[in-house]
N, C-alpha and C positions, 0 to 999 in steps of 0.2 A: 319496835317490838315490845320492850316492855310499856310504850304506852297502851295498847293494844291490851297485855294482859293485865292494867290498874282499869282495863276498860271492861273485864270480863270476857274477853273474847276469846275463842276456840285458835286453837295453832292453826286448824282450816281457813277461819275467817281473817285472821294476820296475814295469811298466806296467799290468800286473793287480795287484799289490798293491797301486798306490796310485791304482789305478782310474783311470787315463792311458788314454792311445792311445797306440800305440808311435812312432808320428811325432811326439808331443808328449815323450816321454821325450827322444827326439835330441835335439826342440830344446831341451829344458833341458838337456840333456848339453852340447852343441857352447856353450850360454852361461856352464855352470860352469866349462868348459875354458878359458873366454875371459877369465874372471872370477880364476882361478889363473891365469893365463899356464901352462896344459900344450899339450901337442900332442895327447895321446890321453887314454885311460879308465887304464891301467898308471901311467900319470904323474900322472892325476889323484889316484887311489889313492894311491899314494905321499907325497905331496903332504900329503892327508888323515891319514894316519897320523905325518908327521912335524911336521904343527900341529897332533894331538891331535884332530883332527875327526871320526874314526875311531878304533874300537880293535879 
């Protein structure tokens, strides 16, 4: 998921490729965000790429 949003993509679009529902993408979103202490998707990104969870 968060490669998805260092990739620019819509919670819709994560959500068909990992065959989700787009209200199930959120709530995984809003509990990674919770899980890193971010406030949004920009910060979680961020986040992701500076502990190498992303590239």
């Amino acid at each position: 998921m968060l490669r998805g949003m260092s990739q620019g993509k819509s919670n819709g679009q994560i959500g068909r490729e990992l065959y989700l529902s787009e209200d199930t993408v959120k709530t995984h979103a809003r509990r990674l965000f919770r899980k890193l202490g971010v406030r949004d998707r920009a910060q979680a990104v961020a986040h992701g790429f500076r502990r190498g969870l992303v590239s």
